[in-house]
ZANU-188632 format. One record per residue (C-alpha): residue in one letter; chain; x, y, z. Coordinates in Angstrom, 2 decimals. Each point is the difference from the previous one (the first is absolute). Layout:
<recs>
+----+----+---------+---------+---------+
: aa : ch :       u :       v :       w :
+----+----+---------+---------+---------+
:  a :  A :       X :       Y :       Z :
...
+----+----+---------+---------+---------+
</recs>
This chain:
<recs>
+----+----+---------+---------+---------+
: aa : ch :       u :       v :       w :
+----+----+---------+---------+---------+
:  x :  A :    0.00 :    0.00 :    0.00 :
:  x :  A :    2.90 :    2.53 :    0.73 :
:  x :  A :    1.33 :   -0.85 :   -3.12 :
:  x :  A :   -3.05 :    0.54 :   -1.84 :
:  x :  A :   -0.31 :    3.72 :    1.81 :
:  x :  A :    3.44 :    1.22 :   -0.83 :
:  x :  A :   -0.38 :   -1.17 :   -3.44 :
:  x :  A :   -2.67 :    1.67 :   -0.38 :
:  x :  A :    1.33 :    3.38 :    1.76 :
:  x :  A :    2.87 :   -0.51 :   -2.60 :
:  x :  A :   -2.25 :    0.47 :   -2.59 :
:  x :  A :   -1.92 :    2.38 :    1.05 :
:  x :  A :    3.13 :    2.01 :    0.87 :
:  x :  A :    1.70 :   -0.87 :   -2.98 :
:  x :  A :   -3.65 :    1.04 :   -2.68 :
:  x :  A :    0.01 :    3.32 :    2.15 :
:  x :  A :    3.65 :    1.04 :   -0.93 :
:  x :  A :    0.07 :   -1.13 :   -3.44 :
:  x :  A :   -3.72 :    2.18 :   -0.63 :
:  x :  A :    1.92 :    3.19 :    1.83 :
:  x :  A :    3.01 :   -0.61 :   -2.26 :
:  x :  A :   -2.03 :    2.08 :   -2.64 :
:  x :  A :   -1.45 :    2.04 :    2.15 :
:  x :  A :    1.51 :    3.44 :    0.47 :
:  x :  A :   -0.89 :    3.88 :    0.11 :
:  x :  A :    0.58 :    2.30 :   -3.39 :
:  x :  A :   -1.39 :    3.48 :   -1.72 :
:  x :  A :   -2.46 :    0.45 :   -3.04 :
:  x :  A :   -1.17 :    2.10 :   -2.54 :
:  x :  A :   -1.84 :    0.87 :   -2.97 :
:  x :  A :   -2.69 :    1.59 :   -2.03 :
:  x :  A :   -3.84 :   -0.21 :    0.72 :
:  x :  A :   -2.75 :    0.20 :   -3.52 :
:  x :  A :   -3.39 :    1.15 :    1.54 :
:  x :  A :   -2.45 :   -1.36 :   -2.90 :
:  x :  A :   -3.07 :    2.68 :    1.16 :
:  x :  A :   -2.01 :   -3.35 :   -1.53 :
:  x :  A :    0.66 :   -1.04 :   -3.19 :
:  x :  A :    3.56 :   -1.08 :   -0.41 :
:  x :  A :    0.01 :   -0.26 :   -3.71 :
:  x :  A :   -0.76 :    3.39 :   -0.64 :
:  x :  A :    1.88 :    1.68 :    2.56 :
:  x :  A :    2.97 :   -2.54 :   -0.92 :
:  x :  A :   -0.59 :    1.75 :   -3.84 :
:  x :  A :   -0.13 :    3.46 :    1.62 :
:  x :  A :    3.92 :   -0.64 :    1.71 :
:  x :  A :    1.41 :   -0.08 :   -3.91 :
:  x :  A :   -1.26 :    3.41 :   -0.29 :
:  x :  A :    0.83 :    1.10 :    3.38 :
:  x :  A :    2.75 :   -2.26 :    1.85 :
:  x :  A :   -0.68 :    1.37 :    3.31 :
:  x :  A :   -3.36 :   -0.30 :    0.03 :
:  x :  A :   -1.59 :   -1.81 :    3.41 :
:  x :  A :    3.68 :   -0.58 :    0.81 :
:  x :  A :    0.89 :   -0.04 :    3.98 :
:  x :  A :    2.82 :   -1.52 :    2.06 :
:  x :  A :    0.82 :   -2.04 :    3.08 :
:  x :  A :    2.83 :   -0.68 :    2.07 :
:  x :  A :    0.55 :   -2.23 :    2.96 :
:  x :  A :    1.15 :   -2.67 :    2.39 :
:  x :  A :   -0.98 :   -3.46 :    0.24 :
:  x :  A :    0.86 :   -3.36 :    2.27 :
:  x :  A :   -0.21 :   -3.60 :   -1.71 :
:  x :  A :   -0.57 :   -2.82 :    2.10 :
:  x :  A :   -0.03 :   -3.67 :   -1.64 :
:  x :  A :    1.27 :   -1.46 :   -2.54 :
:  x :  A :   -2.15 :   -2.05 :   -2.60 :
:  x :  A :   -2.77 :    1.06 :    1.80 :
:  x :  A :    0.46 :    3.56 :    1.20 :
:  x :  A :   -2.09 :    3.15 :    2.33 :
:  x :  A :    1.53 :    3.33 :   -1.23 :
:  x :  A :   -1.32 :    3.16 :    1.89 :
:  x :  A :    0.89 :    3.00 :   -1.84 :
:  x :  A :    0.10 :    3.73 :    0.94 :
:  x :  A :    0.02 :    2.99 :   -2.68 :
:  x :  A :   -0.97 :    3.48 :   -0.90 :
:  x :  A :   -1.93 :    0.32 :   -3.23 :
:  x :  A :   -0.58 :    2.68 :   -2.04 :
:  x :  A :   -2.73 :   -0.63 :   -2.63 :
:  x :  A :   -1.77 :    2.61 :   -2.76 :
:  x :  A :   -3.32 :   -0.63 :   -1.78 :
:  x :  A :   -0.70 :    2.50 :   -2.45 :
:  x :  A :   -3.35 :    1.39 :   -0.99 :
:  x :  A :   -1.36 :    2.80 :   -2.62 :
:  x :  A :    0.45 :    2.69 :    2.72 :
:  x :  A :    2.59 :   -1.27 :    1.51 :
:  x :  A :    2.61 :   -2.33 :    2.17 :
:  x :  A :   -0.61 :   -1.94 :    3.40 :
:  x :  A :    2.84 :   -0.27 :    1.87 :
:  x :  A :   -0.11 :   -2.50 :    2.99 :
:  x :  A :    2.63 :   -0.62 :    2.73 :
:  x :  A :    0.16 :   -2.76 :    1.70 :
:  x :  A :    1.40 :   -2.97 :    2.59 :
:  x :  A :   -0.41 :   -3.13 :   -1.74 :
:  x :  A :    0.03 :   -3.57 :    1.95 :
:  x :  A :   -0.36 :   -2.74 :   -1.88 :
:  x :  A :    0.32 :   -3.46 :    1.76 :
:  x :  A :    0.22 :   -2.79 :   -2.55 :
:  x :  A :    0.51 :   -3.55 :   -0.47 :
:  x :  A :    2.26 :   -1.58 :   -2.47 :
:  x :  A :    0.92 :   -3.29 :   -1.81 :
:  x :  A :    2.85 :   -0.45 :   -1.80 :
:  x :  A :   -0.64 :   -2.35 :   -3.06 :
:  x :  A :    2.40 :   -0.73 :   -2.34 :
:  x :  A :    3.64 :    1.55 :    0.22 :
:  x :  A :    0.32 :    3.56 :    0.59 :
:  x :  A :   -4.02 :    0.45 :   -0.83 :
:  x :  A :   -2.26 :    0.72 :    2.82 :
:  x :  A :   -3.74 :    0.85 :    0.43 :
:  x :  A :   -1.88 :    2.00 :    3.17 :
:  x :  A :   -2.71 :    1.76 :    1.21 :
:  x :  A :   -1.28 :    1.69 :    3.67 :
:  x :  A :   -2.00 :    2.90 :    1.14 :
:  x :  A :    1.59 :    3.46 :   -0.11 :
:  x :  A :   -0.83 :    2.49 :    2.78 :
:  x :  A :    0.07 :    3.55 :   -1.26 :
:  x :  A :    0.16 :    3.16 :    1.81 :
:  x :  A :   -0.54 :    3.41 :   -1.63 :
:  x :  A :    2.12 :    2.86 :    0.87 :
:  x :  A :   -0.47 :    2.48 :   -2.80 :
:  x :  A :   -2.40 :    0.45 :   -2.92 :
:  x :  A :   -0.42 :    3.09 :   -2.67 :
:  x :  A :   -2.11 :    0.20 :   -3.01 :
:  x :  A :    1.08 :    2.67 :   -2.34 :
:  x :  A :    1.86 :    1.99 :    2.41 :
:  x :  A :   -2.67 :   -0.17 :    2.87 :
:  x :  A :    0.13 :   -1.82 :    3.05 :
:  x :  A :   -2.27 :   -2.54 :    0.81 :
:  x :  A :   -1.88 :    1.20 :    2.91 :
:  x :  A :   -1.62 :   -3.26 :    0.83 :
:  x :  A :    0.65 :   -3.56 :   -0.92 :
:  x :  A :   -2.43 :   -2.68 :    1.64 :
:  x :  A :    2.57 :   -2.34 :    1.35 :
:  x :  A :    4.02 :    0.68 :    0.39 :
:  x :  A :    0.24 :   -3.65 :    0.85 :
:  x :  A :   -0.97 :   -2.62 :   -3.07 :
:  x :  A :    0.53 :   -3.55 :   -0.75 :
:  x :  A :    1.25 :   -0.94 :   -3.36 :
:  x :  A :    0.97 :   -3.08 :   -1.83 :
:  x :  A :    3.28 :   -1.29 :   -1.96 :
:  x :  A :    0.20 :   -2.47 :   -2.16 :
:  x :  A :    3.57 :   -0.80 :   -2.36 :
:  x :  A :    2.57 :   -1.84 :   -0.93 :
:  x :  A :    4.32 :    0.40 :   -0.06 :
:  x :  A :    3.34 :   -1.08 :   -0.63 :
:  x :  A :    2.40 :    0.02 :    2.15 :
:  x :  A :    4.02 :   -0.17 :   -1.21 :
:  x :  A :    1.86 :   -0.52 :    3.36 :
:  x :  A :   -0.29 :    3.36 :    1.73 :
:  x :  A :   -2.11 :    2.04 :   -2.98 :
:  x :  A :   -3.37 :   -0.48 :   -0.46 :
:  x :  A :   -2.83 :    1.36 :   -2.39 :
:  x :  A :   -3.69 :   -0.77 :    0.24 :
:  x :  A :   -3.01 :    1.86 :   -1.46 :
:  x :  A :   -3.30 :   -0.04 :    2.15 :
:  x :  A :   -3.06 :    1.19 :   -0.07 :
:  x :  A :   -2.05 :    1.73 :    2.66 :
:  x :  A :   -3.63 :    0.76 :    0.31 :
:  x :  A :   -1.11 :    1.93 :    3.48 :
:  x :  A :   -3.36 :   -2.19 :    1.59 :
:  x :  A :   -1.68 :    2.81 :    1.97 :
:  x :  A :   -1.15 :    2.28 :   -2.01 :
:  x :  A :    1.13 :    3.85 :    1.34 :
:  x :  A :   -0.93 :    3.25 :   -1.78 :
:  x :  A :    1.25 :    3.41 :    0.73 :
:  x :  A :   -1.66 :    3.69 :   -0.33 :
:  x :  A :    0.63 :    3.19 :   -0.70 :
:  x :  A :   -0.16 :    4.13 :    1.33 :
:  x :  A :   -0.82 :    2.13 :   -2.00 :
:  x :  A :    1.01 :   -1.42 :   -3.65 :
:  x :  A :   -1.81 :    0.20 :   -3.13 :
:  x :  A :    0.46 :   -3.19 :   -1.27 :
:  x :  A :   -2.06 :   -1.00 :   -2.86 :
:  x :  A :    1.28 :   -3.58 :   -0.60 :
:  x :  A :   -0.83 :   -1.07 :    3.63 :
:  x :  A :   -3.64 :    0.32 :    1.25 :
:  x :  A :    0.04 :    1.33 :    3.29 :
:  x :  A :    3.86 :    0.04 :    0.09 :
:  x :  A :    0.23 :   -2.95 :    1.24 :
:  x :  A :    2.15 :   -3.07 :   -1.46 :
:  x :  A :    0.74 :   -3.61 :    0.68 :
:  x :  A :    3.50 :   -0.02 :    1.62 :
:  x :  A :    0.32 :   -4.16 :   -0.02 :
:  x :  A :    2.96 :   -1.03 :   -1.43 :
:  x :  A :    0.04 :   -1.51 :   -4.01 :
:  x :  A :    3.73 :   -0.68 :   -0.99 :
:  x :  A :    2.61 :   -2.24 :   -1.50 :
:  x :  A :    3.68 :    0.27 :    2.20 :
:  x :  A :    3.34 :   -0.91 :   -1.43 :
:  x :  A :    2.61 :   -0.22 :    2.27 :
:  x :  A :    3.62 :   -0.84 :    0.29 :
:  x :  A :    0.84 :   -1.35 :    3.41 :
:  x :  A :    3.34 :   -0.97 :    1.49 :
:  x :  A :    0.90 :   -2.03 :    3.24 :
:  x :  A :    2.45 :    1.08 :    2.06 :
+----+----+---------+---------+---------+
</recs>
């Protein structure tokens, strides 16, 4: 029997060092595409005007795992959706928490809930004087490669509570009762690498 319980603290001992060996802490980057809908045509729209919808991010991240991975990340995004009378702008603390598995070689697939907090937000030069919830919960889904300490993946995120923001004194036509739907709508490249 005591051989049978250090055996199988070996193991378990030995699995839990081998799935940290990949683990490890590293910084991240990229560019966020809000589609404001239809992707297609706003996808059309960025050959006429690259910038178009075109934010940022930057942040930090912790893997933990190894085939089967949790990766909490933390970053600041910057994203832009552009209407006929003008840009939002939104600031904010992204969280994502997601679950990975690697599949074959450097090619790896994940998803998790992403919980957003809004710092900033302008539309066309005004502030936003009121947005329904600072705090949302999002959802990314994507896939990467990693090549030993670099990594790419493209994602895509879609905020699940829906959050609108108003308003002083603008004359807006585009948006009825100055208000518009804050949720996020994006695609996220990123290059990520592990420290």
């Amino acid at each position: 029997m005591k051989q049978t319980l250090l055996w199988v603290a070996f193991t378990f001992i030995s699995t839990a060092a081998i799935a940290q060996a990949n683990s490890g802490f590293g910084i991240k980057g990229g560019l966020n595409y809000n589609g404001n809908g239809d992707y297609i045509a706003s996808a059309e729209a960025v050959v006429e005007n690259p910038d178009r919808n075109v934010g940022y991010h930057l942040g930090v991240f912790y893997k933990i795992g190894n085939n089967i991975y949790f990766r909490p990340e933390f970053m600041y995004t910057w994203t832009r959706s552009e209407y006929s009378d003008g840009d939002l702008n939104i600031s904010k603390l992204d969280v994502p928490a997601l679950v990975g598995i690697e599949l074959i070689g450097p090619l790896h697939v994940f998803a998790g809930p992403d919980f957003q907090y809004i710092i900033n937000g302008k539309f066309g030069g005004v502030k936003i004087s009121d947005i329904e919830s600072d705090f949302t919960v999002g959802l990314h889904i994507g896939l990467g490669v990693n090549l030993g300490p670099l990594g790419v993946d493209l994602r895509y995120e879609r905020g699940l509570s829906s959050n609108e923001a108003s308003f002083i004194n603008t004359n807006i036509v585009s948006l009825p009762q100055s208000r518009v739907d804050t949720r996020s709508d994006q695609v996220i490249l990123s290059v990520s690498f592990k420290i």
